[in-house]
PAZAPA-4460 file (N, C-alpha, C; in steps of 0.05 Angstrom, whole numbers, plus 32768, in hexadecimal, padded with zeros to 4 digits):
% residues 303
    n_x    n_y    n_z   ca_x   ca_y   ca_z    c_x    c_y    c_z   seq   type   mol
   834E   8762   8786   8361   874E   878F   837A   875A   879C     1      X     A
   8385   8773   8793   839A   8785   879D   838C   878B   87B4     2      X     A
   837D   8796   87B8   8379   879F   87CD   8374   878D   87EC     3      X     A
   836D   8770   87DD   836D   875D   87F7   838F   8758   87FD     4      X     A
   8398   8758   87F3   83B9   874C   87F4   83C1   8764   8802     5      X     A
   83B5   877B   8801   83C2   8797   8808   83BF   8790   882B     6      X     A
   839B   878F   882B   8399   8793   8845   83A8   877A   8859     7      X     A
   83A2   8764   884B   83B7   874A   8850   83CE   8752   885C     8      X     A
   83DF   875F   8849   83FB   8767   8855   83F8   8774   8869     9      X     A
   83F0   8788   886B   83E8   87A4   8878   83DB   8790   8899    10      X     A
   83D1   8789   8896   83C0   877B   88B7   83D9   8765   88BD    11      X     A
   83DE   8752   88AD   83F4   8741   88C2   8406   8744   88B2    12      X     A
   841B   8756   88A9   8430   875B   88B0   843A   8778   88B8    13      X     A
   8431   8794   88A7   8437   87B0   88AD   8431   87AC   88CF    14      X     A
   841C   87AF   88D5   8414   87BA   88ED   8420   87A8   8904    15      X     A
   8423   8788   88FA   842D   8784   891B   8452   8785   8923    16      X     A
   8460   878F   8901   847E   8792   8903   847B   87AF   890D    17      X     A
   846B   87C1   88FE   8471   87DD   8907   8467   87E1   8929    18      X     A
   8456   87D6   8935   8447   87D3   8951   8469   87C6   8963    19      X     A
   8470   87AE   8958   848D   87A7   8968   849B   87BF   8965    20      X     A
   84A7   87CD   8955   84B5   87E5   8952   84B6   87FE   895F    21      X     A
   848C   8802   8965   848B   8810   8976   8493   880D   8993    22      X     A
   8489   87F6   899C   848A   87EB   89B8   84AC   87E7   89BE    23      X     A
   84B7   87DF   89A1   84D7   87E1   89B8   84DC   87F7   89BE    24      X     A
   84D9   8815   89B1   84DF   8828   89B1   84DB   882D   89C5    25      X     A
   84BF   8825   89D2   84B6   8827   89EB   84C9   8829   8A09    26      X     A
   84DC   8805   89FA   84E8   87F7   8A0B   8507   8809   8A10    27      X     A
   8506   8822   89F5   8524   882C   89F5   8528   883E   8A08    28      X     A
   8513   8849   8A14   850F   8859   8A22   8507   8852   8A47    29      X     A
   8506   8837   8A44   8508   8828   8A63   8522   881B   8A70    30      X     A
   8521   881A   8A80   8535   8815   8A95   8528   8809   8AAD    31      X     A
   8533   87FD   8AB7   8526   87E9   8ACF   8526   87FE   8AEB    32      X     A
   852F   8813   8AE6   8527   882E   8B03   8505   883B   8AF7    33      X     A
   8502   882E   8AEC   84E3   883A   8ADB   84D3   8823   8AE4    34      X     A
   84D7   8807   8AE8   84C0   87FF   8AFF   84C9   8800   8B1A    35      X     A
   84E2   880C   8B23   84DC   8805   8B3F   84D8   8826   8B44    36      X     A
   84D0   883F   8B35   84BE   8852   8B3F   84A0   8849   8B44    37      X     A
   8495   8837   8B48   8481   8828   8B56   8481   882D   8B6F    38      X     A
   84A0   881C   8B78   84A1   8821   8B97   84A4   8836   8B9C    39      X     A
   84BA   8848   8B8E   84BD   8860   8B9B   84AB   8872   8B94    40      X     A
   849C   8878   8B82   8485   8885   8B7B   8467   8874   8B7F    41      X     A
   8460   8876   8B99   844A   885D   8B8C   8430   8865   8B8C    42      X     A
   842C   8888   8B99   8410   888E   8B90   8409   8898   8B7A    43      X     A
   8421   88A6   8B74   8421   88AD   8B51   8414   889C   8B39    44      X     A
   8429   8880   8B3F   8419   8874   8B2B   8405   885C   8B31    45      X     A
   83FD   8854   8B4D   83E3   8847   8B50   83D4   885F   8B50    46      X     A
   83C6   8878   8B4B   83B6   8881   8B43   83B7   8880   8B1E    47      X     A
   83CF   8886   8B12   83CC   8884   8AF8   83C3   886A   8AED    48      X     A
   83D0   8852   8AF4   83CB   8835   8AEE   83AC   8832   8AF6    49      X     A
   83A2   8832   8B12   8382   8834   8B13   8374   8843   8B0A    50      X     A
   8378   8859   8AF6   836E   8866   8AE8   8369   8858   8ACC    51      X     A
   8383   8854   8AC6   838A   8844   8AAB   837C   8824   8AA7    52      X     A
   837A   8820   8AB8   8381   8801   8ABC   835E   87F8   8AC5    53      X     A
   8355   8805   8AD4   833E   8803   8AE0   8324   880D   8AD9    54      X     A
   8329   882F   8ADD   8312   883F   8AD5   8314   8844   8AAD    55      X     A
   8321   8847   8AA7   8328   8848   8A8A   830F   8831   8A7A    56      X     A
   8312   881E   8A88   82FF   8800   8A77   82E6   8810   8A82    57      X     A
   82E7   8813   8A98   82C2   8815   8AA4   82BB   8825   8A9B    58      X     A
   82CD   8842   8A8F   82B9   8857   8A83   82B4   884C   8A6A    59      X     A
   82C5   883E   8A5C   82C3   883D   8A45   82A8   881D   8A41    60      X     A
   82AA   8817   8A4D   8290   8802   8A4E   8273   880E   8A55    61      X     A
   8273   8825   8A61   8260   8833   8A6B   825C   8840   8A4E    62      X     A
   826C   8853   8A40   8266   885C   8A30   8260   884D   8A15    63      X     A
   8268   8834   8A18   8266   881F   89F8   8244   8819   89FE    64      X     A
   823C   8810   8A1A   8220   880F   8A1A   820B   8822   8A19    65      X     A
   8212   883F   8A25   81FF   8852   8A28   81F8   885E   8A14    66      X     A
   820D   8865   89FA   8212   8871   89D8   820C   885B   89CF    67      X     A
   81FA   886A   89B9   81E6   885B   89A7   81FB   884E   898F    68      X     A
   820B   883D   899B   821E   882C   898A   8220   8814   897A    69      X     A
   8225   8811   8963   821E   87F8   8957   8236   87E0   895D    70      X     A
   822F   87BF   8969   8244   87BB   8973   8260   87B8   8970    71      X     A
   826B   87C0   895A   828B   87C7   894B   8296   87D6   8956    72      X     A
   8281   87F0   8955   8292   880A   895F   828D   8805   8983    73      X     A
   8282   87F8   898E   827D   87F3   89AB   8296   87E6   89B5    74      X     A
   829A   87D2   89A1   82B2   87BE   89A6   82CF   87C9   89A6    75      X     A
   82D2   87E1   898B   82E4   87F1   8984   82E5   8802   89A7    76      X     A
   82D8   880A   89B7   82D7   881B   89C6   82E7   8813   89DC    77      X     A
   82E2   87ED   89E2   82E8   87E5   89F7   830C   87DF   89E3    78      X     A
   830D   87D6   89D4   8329   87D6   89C8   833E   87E7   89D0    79      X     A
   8333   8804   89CA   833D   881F   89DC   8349   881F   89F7    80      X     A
   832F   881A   8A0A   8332   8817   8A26   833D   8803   8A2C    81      X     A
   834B   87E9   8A20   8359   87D4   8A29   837C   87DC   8A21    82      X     A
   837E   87F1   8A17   839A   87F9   8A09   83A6   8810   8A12    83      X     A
   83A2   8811   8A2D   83B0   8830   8A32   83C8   8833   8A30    84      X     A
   83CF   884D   8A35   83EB   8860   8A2F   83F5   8858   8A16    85      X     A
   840C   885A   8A10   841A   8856   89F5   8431   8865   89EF    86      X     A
   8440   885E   89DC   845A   887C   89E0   8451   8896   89D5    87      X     A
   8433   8897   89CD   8435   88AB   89C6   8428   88C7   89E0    88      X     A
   841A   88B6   89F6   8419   88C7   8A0E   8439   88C5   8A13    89      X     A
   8447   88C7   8A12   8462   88C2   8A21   846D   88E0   8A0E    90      X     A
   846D   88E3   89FB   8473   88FB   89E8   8464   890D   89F2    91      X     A
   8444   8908   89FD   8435   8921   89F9   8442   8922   8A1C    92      X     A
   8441   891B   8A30   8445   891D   8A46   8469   8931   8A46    93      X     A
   847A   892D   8A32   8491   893A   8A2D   848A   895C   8A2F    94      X     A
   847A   8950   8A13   8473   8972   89FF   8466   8981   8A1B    95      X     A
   844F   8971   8A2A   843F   8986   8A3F   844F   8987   8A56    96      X     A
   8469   8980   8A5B   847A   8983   8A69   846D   897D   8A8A    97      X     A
   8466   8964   8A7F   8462   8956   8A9C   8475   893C   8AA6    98      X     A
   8472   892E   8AB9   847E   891F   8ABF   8482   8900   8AAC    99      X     A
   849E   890E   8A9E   849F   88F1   8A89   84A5   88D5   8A9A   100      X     A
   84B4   88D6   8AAA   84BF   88BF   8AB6   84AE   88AD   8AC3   101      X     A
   848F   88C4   8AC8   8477   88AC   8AD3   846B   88A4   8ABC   102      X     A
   8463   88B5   8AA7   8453   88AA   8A8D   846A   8897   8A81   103      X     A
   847B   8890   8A83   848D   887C   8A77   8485   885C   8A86   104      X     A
   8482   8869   8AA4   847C   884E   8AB8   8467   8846   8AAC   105      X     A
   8454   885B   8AB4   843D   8850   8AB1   842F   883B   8A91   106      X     A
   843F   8847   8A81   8433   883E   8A67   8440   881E   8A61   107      X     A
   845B   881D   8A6D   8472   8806   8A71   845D   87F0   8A7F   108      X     A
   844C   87EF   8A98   843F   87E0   8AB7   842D   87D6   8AA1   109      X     A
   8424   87F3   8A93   8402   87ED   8A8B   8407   87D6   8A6F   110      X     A
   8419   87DC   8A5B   8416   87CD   8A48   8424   87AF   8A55   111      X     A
   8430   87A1   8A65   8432   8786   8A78   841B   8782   8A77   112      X     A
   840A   8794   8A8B   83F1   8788   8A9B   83DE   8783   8A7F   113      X     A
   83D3   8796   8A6E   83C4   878E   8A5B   83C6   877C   8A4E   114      X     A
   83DB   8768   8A4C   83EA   8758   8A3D   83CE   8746   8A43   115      X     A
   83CC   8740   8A5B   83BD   872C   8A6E   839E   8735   8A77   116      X     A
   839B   874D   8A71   837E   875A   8A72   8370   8757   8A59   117      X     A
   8382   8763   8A46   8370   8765   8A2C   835D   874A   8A20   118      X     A
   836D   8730   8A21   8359   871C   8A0D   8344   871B   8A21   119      X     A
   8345   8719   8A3E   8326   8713   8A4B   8315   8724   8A4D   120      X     A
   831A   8740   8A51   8302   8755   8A51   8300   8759   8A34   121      X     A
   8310   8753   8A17   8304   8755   8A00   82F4   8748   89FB   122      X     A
   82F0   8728   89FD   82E8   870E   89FD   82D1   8712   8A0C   123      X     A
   82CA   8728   8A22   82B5   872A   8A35   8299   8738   8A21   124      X     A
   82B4   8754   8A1A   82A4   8768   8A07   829A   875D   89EF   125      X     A
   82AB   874E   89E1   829E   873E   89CB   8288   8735   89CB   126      X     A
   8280   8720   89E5   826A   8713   89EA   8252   872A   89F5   127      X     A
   8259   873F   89FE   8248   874C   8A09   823B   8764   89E6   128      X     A
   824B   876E   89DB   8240   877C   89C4   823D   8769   89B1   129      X     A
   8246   8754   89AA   8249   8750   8994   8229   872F   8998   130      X     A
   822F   872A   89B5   8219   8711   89AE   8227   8700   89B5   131      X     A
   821A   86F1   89C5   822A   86C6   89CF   8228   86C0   89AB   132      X     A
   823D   86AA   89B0   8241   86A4   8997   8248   86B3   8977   133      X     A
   8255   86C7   897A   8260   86DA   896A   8270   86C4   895E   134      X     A
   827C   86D6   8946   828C   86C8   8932   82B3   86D5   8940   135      X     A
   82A5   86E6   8952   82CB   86EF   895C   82C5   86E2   8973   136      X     A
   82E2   86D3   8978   82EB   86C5   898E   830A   86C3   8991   137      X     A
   830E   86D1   89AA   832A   86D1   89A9   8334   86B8   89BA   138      X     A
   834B   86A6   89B2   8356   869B   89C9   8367   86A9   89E2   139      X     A
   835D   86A5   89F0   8364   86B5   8A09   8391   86B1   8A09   140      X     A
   8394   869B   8A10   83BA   8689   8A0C   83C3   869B   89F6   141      X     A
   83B3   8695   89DF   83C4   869A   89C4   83BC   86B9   89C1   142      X     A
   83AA   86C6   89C8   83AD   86DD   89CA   83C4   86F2   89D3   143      X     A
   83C8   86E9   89EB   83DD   86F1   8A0A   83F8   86EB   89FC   144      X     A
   83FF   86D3   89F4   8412   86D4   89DC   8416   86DE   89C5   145      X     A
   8401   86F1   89BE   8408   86FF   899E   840C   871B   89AE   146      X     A
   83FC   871D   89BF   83FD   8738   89D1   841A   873C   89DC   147      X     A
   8423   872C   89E3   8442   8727   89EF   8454   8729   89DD   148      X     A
   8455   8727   89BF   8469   8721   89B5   846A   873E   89AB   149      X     A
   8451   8749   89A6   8456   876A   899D   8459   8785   89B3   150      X     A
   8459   876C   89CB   8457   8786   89DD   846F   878A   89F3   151      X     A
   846E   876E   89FD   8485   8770   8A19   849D   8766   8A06   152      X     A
   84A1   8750   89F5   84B6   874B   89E4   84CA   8766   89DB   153      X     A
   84BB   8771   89CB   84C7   878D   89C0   84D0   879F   89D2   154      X     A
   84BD   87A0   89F2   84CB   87B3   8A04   84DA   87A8   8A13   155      X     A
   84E3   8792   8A0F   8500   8783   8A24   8516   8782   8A12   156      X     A
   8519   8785   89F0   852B   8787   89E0   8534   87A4   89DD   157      X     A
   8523   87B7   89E2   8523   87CD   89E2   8532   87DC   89F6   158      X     A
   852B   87D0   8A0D   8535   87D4   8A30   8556   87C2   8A2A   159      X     A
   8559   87AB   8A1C   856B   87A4   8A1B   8582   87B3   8A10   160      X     A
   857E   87BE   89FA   858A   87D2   89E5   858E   87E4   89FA   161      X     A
   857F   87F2   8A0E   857E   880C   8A1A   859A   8805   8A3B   162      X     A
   8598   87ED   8A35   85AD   87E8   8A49   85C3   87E2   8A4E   163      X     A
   85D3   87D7   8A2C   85DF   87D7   8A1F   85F2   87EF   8A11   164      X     A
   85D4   87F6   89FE   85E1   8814   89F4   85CF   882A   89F6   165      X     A
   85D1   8834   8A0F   85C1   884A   8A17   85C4   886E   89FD   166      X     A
   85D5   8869   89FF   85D7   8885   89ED   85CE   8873   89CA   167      X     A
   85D0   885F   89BD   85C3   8860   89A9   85A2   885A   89AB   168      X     A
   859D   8858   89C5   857F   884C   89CE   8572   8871   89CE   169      X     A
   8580   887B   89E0   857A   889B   89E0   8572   88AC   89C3   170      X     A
   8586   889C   89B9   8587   88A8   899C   856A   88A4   8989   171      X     A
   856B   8893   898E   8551   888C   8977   853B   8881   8984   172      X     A
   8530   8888   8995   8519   8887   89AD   850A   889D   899B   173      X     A
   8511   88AD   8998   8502   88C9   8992   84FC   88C1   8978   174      X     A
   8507   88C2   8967   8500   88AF   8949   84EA   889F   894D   175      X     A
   84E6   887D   895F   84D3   8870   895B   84C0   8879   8967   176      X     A
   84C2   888F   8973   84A8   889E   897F   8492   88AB   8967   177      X     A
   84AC   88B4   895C   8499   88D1   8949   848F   88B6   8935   178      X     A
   84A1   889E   892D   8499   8891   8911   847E   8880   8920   179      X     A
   847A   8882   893E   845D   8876   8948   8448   888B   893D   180      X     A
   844B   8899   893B   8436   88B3   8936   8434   88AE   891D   181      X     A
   8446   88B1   8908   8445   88AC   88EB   842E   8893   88E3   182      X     A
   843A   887E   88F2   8432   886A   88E4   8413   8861   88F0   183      X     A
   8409   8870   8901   83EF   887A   8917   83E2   8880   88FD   184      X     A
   83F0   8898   88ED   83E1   88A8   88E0   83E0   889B   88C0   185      X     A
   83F1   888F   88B9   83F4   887F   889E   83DA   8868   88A3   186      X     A
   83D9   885B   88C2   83C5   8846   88B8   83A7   8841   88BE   187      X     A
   839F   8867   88C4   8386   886C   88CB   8389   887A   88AB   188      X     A
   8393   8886   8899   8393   888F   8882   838B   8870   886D   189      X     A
   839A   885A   8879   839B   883F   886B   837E   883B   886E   190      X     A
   836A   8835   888E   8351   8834   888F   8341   883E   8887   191      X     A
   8341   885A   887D   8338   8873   8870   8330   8869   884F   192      X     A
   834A   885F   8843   834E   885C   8826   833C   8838   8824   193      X     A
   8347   8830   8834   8333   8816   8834   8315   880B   8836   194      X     A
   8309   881B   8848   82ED   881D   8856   82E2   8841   8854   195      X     A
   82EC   8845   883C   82E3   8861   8835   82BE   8868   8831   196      X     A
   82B3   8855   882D   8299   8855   882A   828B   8851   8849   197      X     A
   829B   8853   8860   828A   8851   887E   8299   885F   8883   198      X     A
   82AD   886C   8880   82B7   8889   8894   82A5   8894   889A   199      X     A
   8296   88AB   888D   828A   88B8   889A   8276   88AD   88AA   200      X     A
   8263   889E   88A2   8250   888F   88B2   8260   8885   88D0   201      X     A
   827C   8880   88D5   8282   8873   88E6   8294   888F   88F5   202      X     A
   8297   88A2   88EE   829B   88BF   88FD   828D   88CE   890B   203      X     A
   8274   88C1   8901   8253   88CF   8902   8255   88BF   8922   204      X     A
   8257   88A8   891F   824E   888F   8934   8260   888E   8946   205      X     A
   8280   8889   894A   8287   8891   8958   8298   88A2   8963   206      X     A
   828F   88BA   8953   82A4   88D0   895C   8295   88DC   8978   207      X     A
   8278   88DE   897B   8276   88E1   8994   8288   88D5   89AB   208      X     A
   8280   88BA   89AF   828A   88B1   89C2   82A7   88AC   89CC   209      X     A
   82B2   88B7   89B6   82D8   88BC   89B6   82DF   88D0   89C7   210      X     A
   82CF   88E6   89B8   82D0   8904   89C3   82C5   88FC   89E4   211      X     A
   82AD   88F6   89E9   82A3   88F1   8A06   82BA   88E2   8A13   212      X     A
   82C5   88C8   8A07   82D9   88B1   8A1F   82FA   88CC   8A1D   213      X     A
   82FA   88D8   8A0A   8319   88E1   8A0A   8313   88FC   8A20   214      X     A
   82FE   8909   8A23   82FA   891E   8A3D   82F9   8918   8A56   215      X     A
   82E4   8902   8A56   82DE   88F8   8A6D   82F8   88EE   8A7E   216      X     A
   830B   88D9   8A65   8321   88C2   8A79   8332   88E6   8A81   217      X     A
   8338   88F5   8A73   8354   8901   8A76   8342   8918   8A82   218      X     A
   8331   891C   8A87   8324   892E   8AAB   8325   891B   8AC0   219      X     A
   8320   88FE   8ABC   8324   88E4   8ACE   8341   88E9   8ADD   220      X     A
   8355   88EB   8AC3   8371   88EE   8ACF   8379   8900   8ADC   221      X     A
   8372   8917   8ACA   837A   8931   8AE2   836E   8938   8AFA   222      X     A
   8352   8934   8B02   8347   893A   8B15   834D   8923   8B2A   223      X     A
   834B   890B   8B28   835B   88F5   8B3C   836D   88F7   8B45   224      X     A
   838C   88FC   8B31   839B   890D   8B39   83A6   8920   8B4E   225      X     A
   8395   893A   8B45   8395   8944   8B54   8385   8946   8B6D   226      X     A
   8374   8938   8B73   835D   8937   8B84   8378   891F   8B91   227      X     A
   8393   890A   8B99   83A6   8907   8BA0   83B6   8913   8BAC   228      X     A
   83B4   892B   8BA2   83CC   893F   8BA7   83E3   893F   8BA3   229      X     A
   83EA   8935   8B82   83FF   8931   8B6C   8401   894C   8B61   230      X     A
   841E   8953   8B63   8428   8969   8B54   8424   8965   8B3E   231      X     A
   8423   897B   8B29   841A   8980   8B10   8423   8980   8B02   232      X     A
   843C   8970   8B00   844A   8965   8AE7   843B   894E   8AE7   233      X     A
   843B   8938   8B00   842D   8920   8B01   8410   8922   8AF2   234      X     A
   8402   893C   8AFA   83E2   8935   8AF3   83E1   8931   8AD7   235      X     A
   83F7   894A   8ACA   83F5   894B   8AB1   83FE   8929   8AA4   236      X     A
   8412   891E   8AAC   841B   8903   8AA3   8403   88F1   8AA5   237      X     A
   83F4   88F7   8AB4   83E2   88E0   8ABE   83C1   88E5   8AAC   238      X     A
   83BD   8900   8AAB   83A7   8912   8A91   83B5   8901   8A72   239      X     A
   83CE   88FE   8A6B   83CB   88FC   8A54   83D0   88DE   8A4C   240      X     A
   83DF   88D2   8A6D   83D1   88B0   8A64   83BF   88AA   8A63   241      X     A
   83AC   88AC   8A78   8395   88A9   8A81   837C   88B0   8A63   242      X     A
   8384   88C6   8A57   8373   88CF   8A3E   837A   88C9   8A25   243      X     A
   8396   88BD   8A1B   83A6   88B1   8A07   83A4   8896   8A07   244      X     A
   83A0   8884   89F0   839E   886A   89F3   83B0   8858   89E1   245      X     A
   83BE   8844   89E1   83C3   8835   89CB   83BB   883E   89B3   246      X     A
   83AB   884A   89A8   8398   883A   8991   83AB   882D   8977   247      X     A
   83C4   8832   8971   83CC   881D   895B   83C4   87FD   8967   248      X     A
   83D2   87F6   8980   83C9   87DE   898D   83AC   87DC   8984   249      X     A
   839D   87ED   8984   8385   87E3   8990   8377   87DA   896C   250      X     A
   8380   87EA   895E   837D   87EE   8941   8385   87D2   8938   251      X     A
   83A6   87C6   893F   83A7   87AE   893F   8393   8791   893E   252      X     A
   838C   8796   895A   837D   8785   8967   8362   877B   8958   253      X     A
   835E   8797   894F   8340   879C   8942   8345   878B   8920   254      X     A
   8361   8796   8915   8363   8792   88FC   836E   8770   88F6   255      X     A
   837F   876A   890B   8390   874E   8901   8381   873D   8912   256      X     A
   837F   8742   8932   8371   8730   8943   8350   8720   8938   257      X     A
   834D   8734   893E   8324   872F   893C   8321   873A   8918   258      X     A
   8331   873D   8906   832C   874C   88E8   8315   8751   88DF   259      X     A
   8312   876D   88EE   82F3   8779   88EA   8305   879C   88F0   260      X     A
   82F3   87A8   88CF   8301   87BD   88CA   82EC   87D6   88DF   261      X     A
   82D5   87D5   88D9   82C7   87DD   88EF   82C9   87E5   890C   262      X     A
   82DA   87CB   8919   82E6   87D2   8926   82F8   87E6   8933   263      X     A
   8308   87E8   8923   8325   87FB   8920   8318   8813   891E   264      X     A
   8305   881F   8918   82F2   8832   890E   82F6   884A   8929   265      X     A
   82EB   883E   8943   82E7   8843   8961   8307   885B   8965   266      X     A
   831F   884A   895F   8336   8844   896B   8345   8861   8959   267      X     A
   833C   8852   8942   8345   886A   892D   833A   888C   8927   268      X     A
   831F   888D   8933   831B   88A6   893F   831B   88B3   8954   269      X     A
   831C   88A3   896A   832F   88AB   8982   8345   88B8   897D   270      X     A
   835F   88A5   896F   837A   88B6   896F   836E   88D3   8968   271      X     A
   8367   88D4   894E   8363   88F6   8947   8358   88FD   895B   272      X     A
   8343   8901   896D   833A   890B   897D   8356   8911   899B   273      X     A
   8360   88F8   89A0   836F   88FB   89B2   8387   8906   89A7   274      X     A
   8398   890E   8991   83A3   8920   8989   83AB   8936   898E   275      X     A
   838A   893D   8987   8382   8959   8983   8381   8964   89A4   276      X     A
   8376   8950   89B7   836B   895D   89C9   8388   8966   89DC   277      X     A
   839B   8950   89DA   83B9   8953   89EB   83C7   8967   89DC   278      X     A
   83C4   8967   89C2   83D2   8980   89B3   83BD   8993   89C4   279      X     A
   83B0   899E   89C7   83A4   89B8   89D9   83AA   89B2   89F5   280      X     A
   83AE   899F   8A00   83B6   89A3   8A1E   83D2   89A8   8A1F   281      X     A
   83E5   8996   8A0E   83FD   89A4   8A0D   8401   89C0   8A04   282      X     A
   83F7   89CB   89F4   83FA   89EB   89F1   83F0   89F2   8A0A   283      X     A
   83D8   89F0   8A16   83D0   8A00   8A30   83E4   89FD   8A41   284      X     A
   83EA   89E3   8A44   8403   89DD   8A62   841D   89F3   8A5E   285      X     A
   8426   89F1   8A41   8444   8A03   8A42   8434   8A1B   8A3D   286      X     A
   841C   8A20   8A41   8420   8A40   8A36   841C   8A4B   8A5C   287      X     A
   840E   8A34   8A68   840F   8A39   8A89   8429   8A36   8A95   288      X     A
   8430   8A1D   8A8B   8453   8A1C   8A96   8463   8A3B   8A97   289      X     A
   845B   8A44   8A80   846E   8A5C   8A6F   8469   8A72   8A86   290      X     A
   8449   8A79   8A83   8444   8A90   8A97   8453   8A8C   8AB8   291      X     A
   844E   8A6F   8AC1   8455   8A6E   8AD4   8479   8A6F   8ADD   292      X     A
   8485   8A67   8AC9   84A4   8A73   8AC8   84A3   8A89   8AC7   293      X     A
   849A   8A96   8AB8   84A0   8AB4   8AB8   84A2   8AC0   8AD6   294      X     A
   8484   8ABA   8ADE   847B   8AC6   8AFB   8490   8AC2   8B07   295      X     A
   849B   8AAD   8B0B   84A8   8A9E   8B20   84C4   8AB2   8B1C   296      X     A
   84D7   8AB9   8B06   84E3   8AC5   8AFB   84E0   8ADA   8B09   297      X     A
   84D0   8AE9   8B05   84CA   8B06   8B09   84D0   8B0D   8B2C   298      X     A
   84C0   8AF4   8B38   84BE   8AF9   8B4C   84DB   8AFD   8B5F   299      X     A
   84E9   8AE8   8B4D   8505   8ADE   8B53   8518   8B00   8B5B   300      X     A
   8517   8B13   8B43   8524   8B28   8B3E   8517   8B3C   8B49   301      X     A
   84F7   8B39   8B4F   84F1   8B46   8B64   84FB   8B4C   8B86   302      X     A
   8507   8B2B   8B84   850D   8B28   8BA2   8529   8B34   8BA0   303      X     A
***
């Protein structure tokens, strides 16, 4: 009986106060010169957004059908691919010392637009893995409104604060960043402790296809990219949106929306996977950045 009241709390209330918290944080860090680099930047980020926004669903629908997936973790997949960027590409895009000011855009455009993407291609995917006449059905209206209130709400109070009081918005941007990561990691530990008897069975199942969508999107990013002819701060910004996803959102969605723990399963081994994989591209990038200062240095005192 504890434990239902636990998860109770835990699905509609922890996750969608701490999810607003994240997203204003989001908002502390925007400024209204961050959508109009659109205009002034606009191949930058219509390659990142059509990356994000476009190819991101199709691989990941390609891959929910082709992997021998049971339909939870199929559904968990497309959950993923409807949730891109997040603040936590916005940190890793820092650390790999690429272009923050476009991974800020980009993740700002993308979570608007998904607002209005996600209930119909979930609602599609639903019917397509799960079966016409499933027991999940999302309302499309009241969806777009719960999606809204955790998403663009928090980043216009956030942007508000940031416009207001820019130096206490500065201040603790970096805080709700790192406590996004914490609480990433507190409530895939929570799914862990809860659904402890299908972890492994469901690591087995879909840790392939995490590992396959998290290589594939973030070679998607960099090689598009650069096949553009975007300088390499951009590619790198656009590699670690493009390969980073929501997944607390998506963990959400899975846990309070449609409440199917199974679900969350997809979303919640991704992050580890996508973690791990930006923690190694960020070490590669500064350990290339590094060499390439030096050079550059050297050459300097040579001349």
């Amino acid at each position: 009986m504890q434990n239902i009241e636990l998860v109770t709390l835990v699905n509609t209330q922890v996750i969608p106060i701490c999810i607003f918290l994240i997203m204003m944080g989001m908002g502390l860090s925007l400024t209204l010169d961050d959508f109009k680099r659109v205009v002034k930047y606009p191949k930058a980020v219509t390659v990142g957004l059509t990356n994000q926004l476009l190819f991101l669903p199709i691989i990941g629908f390609a891959l929910a059908n082709i992997m021998p997936l049971e339909p939870e973790y199929a559904v968990g997949v497309m959950l993923l691919v409807l949730c891109p960027g997040g603040t936590t590409s916005n940190m890793f895009s820092h650390l790999a010392k690429g272009d923050v000011a476009l991974s800020v855009t980009m993740t700002a455009i993308a979570s608007l637009i998904t607002v209005f993407s996600i209930p119909i291609v979930l609602n599609f995917s639903l019917v397509h893995f799960m079966g016409q006449g499933n027991e999940f059905n999302l309302p499309i209206i009241a969806t777009m409104f719960s999606l809204m209130k955790l998403t663009i709400v928090p980043i216009v109070i956030g942007m508000i604060i940031n416009a207001f009081y820019p130096k206490f918005a500065n201040s603790i941007q970096v805080h709700v960043s790192r406590f996004g990561i914490l609480f990433l990691t507190l409530l895939m530990i929570f799914l862990t402790y809860i659904q402890q008897d299908i972890v492994l069975s469901a690591l087995i199942a879909a840790g392939p296809v995490s590992l396959l969508l998290n290589l594939s999107t973030m070679a998607l990013g960099y090689y598009s990219s650069k096949w553009f002819g975007l300088n390499m701060a951009q590619r790198t910004s656009i590699t670690i949106e493009v390969g980073l996803q929501n997944s607390t959102l998506s963990m959400f969605m899975a846990l309070t929306l449609l409440a199917n723990y199974k679900m969350s399963f997809t979303p919640a081994i991704y992050t580890l996977i996508m973690l791990f994989t930006a923690g190694v591209l960020v070490k590669f990038l500064r350990v290339k950045f590094s060499s390439t200062t030096k050079a550059n240095d050297k050459n300097m005192i040579n001349i």
